[in-house]
ZADO-748565 format. One record per residue (C-alpha): x, y, z. Coordinates in Angstrom, 2 decimals. Each point is the difference from the previous one (the first is absolute). Layout:
REM residues N
{{X,Y,Z}}
...
//
This chain:
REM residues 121
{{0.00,0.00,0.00}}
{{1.25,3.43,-0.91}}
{{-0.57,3.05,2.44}}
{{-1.25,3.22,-1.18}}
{{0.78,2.86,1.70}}
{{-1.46,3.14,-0.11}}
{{1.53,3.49,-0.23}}
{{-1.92,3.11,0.57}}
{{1.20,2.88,-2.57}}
{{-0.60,2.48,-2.07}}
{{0.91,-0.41,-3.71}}
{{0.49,2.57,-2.51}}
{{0.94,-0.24,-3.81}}
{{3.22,2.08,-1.28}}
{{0.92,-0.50,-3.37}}
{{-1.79,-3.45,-0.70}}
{{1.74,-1.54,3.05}}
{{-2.11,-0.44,2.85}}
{{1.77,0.89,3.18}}
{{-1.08,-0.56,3.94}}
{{0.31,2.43,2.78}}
{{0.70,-1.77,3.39}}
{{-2.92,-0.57,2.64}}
{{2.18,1.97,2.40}}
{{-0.22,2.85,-2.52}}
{{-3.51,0.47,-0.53}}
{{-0.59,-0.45,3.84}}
{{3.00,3.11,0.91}}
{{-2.12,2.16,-3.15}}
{{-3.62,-0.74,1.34}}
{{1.37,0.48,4.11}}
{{1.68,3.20,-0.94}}
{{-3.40,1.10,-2.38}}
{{-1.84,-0.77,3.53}}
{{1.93,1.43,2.43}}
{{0.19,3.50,-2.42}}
{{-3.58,1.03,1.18}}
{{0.73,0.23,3.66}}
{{-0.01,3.35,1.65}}
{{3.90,-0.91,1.14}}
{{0.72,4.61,0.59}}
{{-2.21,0.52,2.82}}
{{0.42,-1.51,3.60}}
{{-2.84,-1.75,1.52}}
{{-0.17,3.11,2.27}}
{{-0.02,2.05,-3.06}}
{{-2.93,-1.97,-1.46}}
{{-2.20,0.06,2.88}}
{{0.18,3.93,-0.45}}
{{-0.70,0.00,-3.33}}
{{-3.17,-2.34,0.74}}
{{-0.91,2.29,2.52}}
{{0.10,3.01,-2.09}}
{{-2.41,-1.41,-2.55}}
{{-2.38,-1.20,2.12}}
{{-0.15,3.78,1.56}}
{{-0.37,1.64,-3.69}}
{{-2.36,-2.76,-0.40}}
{{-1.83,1.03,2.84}}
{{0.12,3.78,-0.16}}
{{-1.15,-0.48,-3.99}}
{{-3.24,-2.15,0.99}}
{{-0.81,2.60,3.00}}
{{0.53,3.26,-2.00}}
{{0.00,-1.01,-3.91}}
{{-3.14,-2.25,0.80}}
{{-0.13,-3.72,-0.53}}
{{-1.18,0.30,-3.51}}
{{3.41,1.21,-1.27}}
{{2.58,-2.64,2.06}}
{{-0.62,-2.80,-2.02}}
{{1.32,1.34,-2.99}}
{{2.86,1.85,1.99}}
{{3.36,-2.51,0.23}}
{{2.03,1.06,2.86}}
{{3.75,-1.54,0.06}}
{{2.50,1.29,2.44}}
{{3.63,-1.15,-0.12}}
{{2.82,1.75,2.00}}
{{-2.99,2.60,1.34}}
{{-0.08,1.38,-3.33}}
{{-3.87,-0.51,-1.45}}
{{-1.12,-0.93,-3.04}}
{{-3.43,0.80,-1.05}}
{{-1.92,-1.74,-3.53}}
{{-2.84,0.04,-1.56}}
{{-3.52,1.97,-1.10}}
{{-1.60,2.85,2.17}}
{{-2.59,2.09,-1.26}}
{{1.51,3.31,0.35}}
{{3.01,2.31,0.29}}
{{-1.48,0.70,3.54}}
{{-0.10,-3.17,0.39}}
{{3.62,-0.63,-0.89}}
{{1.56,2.83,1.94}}
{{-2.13,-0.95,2.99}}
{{1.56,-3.88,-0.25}}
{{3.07,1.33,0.13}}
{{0.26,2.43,2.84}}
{{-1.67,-2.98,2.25}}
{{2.63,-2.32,-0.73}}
{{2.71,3.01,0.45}}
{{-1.90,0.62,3.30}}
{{0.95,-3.26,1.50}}
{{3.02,-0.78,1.90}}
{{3.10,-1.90,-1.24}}
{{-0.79,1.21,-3.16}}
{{3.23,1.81,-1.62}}
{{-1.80,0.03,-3.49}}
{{-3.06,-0.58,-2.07}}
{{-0.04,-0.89,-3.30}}
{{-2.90,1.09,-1.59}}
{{-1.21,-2.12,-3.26}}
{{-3.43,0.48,0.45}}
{{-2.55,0.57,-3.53}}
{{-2.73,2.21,-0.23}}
{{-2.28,-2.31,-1.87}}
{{-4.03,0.62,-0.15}}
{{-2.04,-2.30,2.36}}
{{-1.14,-3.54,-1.67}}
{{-3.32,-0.08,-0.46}}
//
């Protein structure tokens, strides 16, 4: 009886020859494609803040915006500098968003890429 073993790899063609990469290879490209999305600048103290600081901007933009316009508000903090996305109905609107997440603490800076877009209707 003959054994057949198996080898996980990935093949690619280059010039008619078909060539293998190693398993080991793959796995280091895929671990290191993982690993690239992890928030590996900011200390876990640092990260707590930042939570912190969007659920406050959060909060302040339901009580004073009105909980019509937070869903369509993103909030992302990182480093206490703000990042705000999406539709509002108004320049008003807009400038108001803005100074309530400047009005919060920890905040050094708030970037502001909210669109004045009509209401859906």
């Amino acid at each position: 009886m003959r054994r057949l073993t198996v080898r996980f790899c990935l093949q690619y063609h280059s010039g008619g020859v078909m060539k293998a990469f190693p398993s080991w290879f793959a796995a280091m490209i895929l671990s290191g494609l993982m690993l690239g999305g992890c928030r590996t600048n900011e200390t876990p103290a640092a990260q707590v803040n930042d939570l912190k600081i969007t659920a406050s901007v959060k909060s302040k933009l339901a009580s004073q915006l009105g909980l019509s316009s937070v869903p369509n508000i993103s909030v992302n903090s990182t480093n206490g500098v703000v990042t705000l996305s999406g539709p509002v109905d108004s320049a008003a609107t807009k400038a108001k968003a803005e100074e309530i997440a400047q009005s919060v603490s920890n905040v050094k800076h708030v970037v502001d890429n909210l669109q004045i877009a009509p209401p859906a209707s």
